[in-house]
N, C-alpha and C positions, 0 to 999 in steps of 0.2 A: 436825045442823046447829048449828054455836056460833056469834055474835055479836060476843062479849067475846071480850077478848084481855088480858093481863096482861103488863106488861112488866118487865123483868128483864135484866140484862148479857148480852150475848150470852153469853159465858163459863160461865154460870150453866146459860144455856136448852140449852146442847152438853150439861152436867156429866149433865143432867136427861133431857136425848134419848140420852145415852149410859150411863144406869143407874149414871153417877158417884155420883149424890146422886138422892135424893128429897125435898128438903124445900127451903121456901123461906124466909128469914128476913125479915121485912117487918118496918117502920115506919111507911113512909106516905113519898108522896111529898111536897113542897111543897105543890103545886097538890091535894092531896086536898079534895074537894067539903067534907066533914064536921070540917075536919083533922084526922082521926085513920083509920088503917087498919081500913078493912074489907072482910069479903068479900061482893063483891056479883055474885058467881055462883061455883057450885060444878065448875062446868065451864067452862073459856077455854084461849082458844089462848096458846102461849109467843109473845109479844112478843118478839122479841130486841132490844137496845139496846146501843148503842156508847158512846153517853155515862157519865161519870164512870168507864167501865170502865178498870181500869186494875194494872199487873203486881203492885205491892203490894198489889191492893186483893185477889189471891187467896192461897193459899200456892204455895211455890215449886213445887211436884210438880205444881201444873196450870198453870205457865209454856206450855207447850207446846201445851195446849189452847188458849188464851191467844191464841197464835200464829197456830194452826190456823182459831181463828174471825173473827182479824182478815184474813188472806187469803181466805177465801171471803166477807166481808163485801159485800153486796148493792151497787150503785151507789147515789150518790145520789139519793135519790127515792123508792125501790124498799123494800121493807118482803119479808120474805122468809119465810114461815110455814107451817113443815112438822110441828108437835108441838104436840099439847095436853095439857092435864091435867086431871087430878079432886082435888077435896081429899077428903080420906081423913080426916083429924085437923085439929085447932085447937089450938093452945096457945098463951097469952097468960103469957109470962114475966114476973114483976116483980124477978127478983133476976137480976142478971150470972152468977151462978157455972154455975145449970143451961146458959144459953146457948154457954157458955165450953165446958160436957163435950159437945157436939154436935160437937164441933170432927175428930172422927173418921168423921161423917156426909156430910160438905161440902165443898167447895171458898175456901170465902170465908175469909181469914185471922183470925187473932186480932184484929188493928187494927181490921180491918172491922165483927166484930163486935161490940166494944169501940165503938167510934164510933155503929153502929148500934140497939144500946142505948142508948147515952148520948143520942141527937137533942133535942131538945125536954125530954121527960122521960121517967126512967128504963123502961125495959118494953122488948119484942119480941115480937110473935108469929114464932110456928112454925108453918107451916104443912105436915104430912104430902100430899105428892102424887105420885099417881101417872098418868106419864105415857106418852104411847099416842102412836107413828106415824101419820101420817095417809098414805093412800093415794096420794096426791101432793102436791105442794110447791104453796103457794098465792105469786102475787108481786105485791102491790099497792102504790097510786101512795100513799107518807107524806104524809099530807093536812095540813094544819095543827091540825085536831082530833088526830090523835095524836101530837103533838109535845107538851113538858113534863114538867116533872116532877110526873107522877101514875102510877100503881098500874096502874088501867082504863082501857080504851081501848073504845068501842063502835064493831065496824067498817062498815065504810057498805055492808056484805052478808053474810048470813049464810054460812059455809065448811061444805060438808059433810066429816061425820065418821065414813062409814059405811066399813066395810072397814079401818080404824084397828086396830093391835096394837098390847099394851101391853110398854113397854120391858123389864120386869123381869118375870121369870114370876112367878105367882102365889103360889106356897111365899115365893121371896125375896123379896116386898114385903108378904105378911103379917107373915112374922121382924121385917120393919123396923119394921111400925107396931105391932107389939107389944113391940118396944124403946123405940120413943118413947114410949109410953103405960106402959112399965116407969119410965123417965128422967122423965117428964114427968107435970104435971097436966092431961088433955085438957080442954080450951074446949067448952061445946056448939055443935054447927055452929048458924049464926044460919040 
């Protein structure tokens, strides 16, 4: 059973439900409690999110996804949550360049994450996750609590997670987070 829910471009939450990308690249939302990003659960559901989503803001090659997620996009009102995840790793960037060599990991374009470094001030976490099927699609009413720009979302029922496979088998998401942790300097999970 999860709670939390973590939101993220829909675009992003497909890349992640379809073993495109494992990893998530945070800053913080506006609306962050603390202002600044943190993980405050190690297990949540994909949030999917329309806002700010947008065809530049990925690289060309997932135009398509792009497309795909804005036609099956939920009604208004309706919040649509079929995928969770686990963080696996932490990595808190302070220089642009390692960010920039991720760039064959992900969906999110160069600008994106140029922009997304730069926010406030300089840095990025990386977050390693791995993400798991849930047994059926959960579709709840978008309350005005998860509306904003924030990160977490606490939802008003806990969703079970039992019967959940994980998107990427085993061998291929160890390879990855033993690349990112080759690439990267891991964060201790908080």
């Amino acid at each position: 059973m999860l709670q939390t829910a973590f939101k993220e471009w829909a675009v992003i939450c497909a890349a992640l439900a379809q073993g495109k990308q494992s990893l998530i690249l945070r800053k913080g939302g506006i609306a962050e409690a603390s202002g600044e990003f943190r993980i405050e659960e190690p297990r949540f559901w994909l949030f999917p999110t329309y806002t700010h989503q947008q065809r530049t803001g990925v690289v060309p090659e997932a135009a398509s996804l792009l497309v795909e997620v804005e036609k099956v996009q939920p009604p208004a009102g309706i919040v649509r949550l079929s995928h969770w995840a686990e963080v696996t790793g932490i990595y808190h960037l302070h220089d642009e360049l390692p960010a920039l060599l991720l760039a064959h990991l992900h969906l999110w374009s160069e600008a994106t994450v140029r922009q997304r470094f730069a926010y406030r001030a300089p840095g990025l976490f990386v977050l390693a996750v791995r993400a798991y099927q849930a047994p059926q699609v959960f579709e709840l009413v978008d309350t005005p609590e998860y509306q904003g720009c924030k990160s977490w979302v606490h939802l008003d029922r806990a969703l079970p997670t039992k019967g959940s496979t994980p998107v990427l088998r085993d061998e291929r998401y160890a390879n990855l987070q033993r690349q990112l942790d080759m690439l990267l300097t891991p964060t201790a999970l908080a």
